[in-house]
mmCIF file of the C-alpha atoms, coordinates in Angstrom:
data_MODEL
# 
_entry.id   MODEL 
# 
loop_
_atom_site.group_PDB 
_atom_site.id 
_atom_site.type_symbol 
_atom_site.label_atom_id 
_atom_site.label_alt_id 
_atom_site.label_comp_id 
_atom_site.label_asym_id 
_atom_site.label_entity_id 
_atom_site.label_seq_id 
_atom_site.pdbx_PDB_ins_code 
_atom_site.Cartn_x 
_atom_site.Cartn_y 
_atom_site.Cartn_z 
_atom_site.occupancy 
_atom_site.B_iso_or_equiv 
_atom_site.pdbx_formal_charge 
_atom_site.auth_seq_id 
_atom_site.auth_comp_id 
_atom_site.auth_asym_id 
_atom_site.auth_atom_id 
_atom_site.pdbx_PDB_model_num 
ATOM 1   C CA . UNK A 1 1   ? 0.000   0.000  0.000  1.00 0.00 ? 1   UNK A CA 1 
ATOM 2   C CA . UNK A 1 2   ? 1.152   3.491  -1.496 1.00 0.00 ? 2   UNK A CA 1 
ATOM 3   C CA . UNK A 1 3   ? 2.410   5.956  1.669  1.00 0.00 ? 3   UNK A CA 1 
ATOM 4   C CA . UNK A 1 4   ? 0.182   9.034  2.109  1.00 0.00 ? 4   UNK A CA 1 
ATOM 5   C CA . UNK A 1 5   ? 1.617   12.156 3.028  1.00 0.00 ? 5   UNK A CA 1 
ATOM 6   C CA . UNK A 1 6   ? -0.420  14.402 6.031  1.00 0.00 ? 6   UNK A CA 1 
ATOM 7   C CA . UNK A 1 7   ? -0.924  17.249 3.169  1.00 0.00 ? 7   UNK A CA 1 
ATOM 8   C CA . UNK A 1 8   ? -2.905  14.184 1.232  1.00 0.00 ? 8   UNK A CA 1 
ATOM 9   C CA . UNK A 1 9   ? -4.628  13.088 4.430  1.00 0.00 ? 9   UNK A CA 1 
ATOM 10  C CA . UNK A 1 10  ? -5.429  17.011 5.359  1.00 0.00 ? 10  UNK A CA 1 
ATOM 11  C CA . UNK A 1 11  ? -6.736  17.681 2.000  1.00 0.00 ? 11  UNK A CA 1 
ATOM 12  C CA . UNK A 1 12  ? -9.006  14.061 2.219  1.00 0.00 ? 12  UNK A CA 1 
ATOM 13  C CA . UNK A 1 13  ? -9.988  15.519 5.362  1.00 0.00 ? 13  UNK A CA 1 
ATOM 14  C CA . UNK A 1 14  ? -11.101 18.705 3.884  1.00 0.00 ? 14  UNK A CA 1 
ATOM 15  C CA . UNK A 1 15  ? -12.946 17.076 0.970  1.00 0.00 ? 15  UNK A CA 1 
ATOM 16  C CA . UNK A 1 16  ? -15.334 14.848 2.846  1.00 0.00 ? 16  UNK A CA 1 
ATOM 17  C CA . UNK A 1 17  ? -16.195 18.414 5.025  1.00 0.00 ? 17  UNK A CA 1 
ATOM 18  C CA . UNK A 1 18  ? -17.099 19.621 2.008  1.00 0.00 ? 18  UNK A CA 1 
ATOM 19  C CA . UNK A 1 19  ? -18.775 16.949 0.102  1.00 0.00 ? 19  UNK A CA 1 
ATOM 20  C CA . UNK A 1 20  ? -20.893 15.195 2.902  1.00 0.00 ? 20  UNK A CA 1 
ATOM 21  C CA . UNK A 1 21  ? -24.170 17.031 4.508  1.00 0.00 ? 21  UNK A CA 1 
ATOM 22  C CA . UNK A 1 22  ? -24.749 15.054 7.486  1.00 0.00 ? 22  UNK A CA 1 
ATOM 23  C CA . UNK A 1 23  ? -22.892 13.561 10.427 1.00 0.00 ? 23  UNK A CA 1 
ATOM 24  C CA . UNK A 1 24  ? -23.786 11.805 13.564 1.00 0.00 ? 24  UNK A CA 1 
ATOM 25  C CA . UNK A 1 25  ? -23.350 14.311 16.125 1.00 0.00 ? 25  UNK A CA 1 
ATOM 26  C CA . UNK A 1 26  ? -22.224 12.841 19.568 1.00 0.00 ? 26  UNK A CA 1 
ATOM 27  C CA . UNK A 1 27  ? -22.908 14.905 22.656 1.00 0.00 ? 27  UNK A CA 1 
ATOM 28  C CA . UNK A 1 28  ? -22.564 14.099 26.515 1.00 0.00 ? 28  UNK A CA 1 
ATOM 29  C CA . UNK A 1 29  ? -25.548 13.155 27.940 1.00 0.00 ? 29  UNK A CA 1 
ATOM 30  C CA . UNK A 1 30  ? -26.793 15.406 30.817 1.00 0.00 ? 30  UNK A CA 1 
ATOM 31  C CA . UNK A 1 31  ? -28.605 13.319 32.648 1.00 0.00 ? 31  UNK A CA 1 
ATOM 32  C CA . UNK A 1 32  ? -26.296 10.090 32.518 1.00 0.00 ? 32  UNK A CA 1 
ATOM 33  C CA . UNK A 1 33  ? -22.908 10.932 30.919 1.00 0.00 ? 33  UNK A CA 1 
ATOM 34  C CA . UNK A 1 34  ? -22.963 8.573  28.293 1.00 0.00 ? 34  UNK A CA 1 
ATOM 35  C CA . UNK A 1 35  ? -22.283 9.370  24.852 1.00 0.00 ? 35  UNK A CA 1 
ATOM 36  C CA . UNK A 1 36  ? -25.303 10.220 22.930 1.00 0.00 ? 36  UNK A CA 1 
ATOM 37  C CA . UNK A 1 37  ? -25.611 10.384 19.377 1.00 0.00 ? 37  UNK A CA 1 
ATOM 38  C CA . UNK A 1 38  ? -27.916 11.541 16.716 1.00 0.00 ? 38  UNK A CA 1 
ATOM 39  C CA . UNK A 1 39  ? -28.232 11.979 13.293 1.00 0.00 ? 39  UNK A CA 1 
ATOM 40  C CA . UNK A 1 40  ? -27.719 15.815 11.868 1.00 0.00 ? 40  UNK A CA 1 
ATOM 41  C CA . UNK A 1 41  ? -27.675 17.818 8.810  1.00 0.00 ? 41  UNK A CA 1 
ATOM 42  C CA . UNK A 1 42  ? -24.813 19.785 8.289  1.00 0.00 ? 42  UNK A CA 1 
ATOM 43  C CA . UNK A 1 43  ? -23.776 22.840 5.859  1.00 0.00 ? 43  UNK A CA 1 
ATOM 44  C CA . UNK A 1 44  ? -20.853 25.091 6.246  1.00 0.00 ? 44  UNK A CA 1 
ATOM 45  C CA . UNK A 1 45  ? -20.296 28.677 7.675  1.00 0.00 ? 45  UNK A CA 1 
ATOM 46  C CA . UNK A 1 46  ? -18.714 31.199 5.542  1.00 0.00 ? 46  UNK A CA 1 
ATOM 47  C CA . UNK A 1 47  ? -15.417 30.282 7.266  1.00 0.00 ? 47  UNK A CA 1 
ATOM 48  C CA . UNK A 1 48  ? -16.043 26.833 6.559  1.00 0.00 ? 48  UNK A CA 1 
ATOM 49  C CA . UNK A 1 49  ? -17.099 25.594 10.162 1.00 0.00 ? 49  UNK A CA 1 
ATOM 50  C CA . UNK A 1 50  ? -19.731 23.152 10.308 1.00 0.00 ? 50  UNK A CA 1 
ATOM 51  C CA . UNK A 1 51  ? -23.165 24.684 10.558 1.00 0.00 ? 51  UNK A CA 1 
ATOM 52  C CA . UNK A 1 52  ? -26.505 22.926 12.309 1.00 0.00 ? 52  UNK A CA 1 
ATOM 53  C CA . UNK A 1 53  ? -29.972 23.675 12.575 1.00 0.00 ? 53  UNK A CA 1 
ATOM 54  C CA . UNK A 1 54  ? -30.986 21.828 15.808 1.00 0.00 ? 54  UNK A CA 1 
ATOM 55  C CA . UNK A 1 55  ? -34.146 22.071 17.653 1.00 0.00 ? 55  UNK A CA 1 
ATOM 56  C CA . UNK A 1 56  ? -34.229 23.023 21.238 1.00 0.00 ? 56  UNK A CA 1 
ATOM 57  C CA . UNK A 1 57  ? -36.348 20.296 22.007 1.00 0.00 ? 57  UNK A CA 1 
ATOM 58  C CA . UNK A 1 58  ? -34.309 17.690 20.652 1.00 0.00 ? 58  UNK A CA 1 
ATOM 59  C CA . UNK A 1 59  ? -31.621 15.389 23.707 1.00 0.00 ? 59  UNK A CA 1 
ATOM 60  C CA . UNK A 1 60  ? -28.914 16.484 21.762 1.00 0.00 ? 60  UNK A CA 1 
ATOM 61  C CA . UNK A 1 61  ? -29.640 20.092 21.869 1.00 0.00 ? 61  UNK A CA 1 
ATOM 62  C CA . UNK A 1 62  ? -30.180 19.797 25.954 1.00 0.00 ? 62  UNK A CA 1 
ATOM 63  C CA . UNK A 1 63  ? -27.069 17.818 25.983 1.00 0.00 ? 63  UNK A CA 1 
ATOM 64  C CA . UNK A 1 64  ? -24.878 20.488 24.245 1.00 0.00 ? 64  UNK A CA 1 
ATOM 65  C CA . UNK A 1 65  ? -26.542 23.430 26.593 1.00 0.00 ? 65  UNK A CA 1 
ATOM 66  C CA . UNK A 1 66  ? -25.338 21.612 29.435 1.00 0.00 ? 66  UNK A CA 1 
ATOM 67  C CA . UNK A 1 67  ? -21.915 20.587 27.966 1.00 0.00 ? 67  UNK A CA 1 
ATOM 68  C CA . UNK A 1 68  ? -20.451 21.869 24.839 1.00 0.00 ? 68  UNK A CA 1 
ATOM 69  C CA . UNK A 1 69  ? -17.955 19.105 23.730 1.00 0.00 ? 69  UNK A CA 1 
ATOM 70  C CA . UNK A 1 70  ? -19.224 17.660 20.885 1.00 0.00 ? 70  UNK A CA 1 
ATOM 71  C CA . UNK A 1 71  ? -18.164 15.362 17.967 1.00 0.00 ? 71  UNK A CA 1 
ATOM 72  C CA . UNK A 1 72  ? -19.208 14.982 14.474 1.00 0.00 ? 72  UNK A CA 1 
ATOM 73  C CA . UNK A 1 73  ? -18.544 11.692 12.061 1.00 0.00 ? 73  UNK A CA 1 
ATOM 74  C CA . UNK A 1 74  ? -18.829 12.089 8.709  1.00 0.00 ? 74  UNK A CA 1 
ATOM 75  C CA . UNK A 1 75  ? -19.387 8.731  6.585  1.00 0.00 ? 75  UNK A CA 1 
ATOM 76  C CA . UNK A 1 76  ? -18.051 8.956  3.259  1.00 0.00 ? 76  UNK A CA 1 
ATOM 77  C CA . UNK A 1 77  ? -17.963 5.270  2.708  1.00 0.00 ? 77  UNK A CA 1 
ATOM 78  C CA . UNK A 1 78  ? -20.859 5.848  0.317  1.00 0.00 ? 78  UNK A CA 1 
ATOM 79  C CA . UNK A 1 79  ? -22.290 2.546  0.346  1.00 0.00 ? 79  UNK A CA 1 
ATOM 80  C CA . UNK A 1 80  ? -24.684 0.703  3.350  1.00 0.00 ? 80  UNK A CA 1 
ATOM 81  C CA . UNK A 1 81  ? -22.924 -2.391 3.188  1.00 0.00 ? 81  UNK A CA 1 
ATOM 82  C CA . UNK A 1 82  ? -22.199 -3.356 6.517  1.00 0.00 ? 82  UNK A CA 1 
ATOM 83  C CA . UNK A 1 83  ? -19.422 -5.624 5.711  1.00 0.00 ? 83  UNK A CA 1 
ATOM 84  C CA . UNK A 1 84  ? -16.050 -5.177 5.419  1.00 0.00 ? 84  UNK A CA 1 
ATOM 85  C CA . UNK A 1 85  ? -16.442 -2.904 2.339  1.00 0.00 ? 85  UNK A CA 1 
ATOM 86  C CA . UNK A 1 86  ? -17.701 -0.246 4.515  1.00 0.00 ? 86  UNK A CA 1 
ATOM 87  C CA . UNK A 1 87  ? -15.053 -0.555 7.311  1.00 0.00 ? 87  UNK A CA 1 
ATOM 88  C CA . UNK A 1 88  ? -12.409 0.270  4.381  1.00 0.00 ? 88  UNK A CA 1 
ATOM 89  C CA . UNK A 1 89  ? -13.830 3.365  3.661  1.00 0.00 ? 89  UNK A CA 1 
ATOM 90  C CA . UNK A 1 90  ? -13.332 7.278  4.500  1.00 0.00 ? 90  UNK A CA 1 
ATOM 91  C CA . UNK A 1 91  ? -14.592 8.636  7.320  1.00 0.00 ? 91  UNK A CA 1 
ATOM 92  C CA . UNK A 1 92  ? -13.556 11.426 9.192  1.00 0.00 ? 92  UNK A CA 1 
ATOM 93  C CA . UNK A 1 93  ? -14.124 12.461 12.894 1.00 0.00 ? 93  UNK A CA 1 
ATOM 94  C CA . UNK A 1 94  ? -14.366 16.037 14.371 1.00 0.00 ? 94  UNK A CA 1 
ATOM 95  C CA . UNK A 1 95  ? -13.936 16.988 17.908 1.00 0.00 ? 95  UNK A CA 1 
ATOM 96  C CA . UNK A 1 96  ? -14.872 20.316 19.211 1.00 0.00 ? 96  UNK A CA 1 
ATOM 97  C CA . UNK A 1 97  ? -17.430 22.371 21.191 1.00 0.00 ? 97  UNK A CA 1 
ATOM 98  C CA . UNK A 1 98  ? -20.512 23.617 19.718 1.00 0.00 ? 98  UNK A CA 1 
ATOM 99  C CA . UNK A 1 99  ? -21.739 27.591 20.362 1.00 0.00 ? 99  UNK A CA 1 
ATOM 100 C CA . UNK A 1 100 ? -25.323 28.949 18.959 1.00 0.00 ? 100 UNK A CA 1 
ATOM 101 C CA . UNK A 1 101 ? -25.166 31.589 16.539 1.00 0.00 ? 101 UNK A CA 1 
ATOM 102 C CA . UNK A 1 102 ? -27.657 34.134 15.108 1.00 0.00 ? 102 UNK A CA 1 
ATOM 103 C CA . UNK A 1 103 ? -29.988 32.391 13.258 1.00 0.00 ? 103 UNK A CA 1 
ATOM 104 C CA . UNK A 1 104 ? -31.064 35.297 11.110 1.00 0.00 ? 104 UNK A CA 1 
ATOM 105 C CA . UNK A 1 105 ? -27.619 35.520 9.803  1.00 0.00 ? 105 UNK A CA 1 
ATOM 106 C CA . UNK A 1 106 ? -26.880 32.199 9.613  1.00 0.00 ? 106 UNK A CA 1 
ATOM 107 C CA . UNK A 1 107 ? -30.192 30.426 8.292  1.00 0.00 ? 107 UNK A CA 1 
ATOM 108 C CA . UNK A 1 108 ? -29.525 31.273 4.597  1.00 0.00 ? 108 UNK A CA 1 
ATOM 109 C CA . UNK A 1 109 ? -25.780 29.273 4.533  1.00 0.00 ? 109 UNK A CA 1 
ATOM 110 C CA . UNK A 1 110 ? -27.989 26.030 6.376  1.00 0.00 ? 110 UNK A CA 1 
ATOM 111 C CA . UNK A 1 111 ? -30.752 26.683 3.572  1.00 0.00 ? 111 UNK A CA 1 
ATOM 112 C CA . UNK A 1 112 ? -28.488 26.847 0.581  1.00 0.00 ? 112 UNK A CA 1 
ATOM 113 C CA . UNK A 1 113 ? -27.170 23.687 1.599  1.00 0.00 ? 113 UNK A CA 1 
ATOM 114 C CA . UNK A 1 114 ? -30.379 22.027 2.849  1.00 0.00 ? 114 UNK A CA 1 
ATOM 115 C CA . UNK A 1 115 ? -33.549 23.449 1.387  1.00 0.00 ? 115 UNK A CA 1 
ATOM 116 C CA . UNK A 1 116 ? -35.393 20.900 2.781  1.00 0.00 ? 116 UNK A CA 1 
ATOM 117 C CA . UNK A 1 117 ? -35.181 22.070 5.955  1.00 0.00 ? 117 UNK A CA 1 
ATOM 118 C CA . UNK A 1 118 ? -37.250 24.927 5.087  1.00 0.00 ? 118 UNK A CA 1 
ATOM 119 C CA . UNK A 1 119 ? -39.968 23.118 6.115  1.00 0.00 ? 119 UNK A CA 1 
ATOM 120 C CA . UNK A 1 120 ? -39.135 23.468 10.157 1.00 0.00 ? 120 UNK A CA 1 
ATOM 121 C CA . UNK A 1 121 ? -36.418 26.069 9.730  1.00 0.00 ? 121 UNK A CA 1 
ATOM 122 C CA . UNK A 1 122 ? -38.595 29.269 10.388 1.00 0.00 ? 122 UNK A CA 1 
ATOM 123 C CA . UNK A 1 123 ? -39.893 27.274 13.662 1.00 0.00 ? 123 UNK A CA 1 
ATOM 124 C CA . UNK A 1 124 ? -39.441 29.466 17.202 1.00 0.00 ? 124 UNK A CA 1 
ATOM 125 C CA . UNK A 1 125 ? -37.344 25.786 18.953 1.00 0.00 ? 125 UNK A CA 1 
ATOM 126 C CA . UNK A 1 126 ? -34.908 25.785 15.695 1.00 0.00 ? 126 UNK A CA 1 
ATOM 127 C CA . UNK A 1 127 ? -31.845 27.385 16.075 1.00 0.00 ? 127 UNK A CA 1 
ATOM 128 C CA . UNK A 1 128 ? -28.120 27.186 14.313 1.00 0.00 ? 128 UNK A CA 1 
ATOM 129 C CA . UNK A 1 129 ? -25.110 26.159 16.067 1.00 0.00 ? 129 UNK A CA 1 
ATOM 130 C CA . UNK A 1 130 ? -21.472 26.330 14.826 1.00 0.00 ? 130 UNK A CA 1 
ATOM 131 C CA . UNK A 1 131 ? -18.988 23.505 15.520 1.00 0.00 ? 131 UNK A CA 1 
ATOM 132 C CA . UNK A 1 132 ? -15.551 24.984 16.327 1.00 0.00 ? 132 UNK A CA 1 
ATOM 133 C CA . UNK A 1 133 ? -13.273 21.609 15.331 1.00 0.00 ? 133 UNK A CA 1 
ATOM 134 C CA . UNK A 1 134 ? -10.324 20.844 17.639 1.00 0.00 ? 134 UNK A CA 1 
ATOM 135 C CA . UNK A 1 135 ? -8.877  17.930 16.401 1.00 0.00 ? 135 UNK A CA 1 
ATOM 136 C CA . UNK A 1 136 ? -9.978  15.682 13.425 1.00 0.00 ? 136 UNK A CA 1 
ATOM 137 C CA . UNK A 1 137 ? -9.706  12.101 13.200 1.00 0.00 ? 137 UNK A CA 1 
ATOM 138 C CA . UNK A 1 138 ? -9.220  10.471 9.584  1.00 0.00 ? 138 UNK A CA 1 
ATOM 139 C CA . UNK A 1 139 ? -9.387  7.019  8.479  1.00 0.00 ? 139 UNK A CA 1 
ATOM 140 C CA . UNK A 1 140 ? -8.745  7.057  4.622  1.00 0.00 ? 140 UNK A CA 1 
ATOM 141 C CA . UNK A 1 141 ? -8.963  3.585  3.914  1.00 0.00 ? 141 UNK A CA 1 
ATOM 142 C CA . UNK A 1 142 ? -7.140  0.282  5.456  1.00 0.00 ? 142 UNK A CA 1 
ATOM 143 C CA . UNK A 1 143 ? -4.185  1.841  7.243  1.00 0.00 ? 143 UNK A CA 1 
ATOM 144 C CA . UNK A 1 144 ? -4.278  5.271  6.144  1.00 0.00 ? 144 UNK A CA 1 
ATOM 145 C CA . UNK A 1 145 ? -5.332  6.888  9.765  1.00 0.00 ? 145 UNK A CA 1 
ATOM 146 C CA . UNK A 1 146 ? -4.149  10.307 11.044 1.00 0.00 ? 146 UNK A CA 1 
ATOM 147 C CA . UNK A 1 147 ? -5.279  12.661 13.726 1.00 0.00 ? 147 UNK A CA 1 
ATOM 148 C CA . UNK A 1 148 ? -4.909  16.044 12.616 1.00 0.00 ? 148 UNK A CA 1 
ATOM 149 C CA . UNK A 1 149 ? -5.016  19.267 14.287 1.00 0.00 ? 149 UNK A CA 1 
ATOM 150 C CA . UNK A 1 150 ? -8.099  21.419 13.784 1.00 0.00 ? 150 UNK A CA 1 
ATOM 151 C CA . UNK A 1 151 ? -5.912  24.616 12.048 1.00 0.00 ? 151 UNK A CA 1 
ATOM 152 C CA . UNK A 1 152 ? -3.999  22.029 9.335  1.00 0.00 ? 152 UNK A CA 1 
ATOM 153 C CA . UNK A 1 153 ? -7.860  21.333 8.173  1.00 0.00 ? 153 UNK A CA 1 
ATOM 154 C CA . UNK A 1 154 ? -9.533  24.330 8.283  1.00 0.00 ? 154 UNK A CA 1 
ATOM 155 C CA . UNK A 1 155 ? -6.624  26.537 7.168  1.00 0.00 ? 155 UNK A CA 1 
ATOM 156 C CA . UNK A 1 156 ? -6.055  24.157 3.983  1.00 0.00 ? 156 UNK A CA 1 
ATOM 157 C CA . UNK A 1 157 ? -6.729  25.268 0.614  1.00 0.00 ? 157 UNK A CA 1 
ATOM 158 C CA . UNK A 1 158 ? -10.281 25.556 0.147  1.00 0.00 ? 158 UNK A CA 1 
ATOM 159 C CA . UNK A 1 159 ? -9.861  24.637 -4.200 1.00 0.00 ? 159 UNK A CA 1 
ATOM 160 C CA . UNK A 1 160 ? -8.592  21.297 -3.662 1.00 0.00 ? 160 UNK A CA 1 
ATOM 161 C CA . UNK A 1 161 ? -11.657 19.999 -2.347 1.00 0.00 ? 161 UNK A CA 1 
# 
């Protein structure tokens, strides 16, 4: 198997950020400290952070009030085998805390992204949070796993993915 170099694996890293537009987001349960985790749409901020439009109502939401450490997985395996296929696939891990942000400024990015969510998105309990990434986790394929700092990622150039 070919070496990859960490400007490769940043640049994978960056690509599935871009491409994907939903990640299980894993917060800390308040009431039990367990890891909870839950489906989520994402889009991007205009400096590229991961951008979600979570209801208020919703565990996760309480969760991340109460603590805001948070993680995001992005699947990019593309495929629901569950088999071994899948398990040799990228997918990338973010961790981080979460902060709300203005929805009024920020609903339009989430829309353009997702206008699905237009549906629920002008509802009073839905509000959009930005994930500021710490540290990434990236498995590439069999044996091509890095942990990369959050500034490599973000700071990488945005036309290569």
């Amino acid at each position: 198997m070919p070496d990859i170099s960490e400007t490769d694996m940043i640049n994978r890293a960056r690509q599935l950020l871009k491409r994907l537009g939903k990640a299980t987001l894993s917060t800390i349960d308040r009431n039990t400290g367990y890891p909870y985790g839950s489906l989520v749409l994402m889009a991007r901020c205009a400096d590229d952070m991961p951008l979600l439009l979570l209801s208020d109502l919703a565990d996760h939401t309480q969760n991340v009030l109460a603590d805001s450490r948070v993680s995001l997985t992005l699947d990019g395996t593309g495929s629901p085998d569950t088999g071994h296929k899948a398990m040799t696939g990228e997918r990338l891990t973010m961790m981080g805390k979460i902060e709300k942000m203005d929805k009024d400024n920020m609903i339009s990015a989430f829309l353009s992204t997702h206008p699905e969510a237009e549906l629920y998105a002008g509802f009073t309990d839905f509000n959009c949070y930005r994930v500021i990434p710490e540290r990434f986790h990236l498995v590439a394929g069999f044996g091509r796993i890095m942990w990369l700092d959050a500034d490599q990622v973000m700071a990488a150039d945005g036309g290569k993915g």
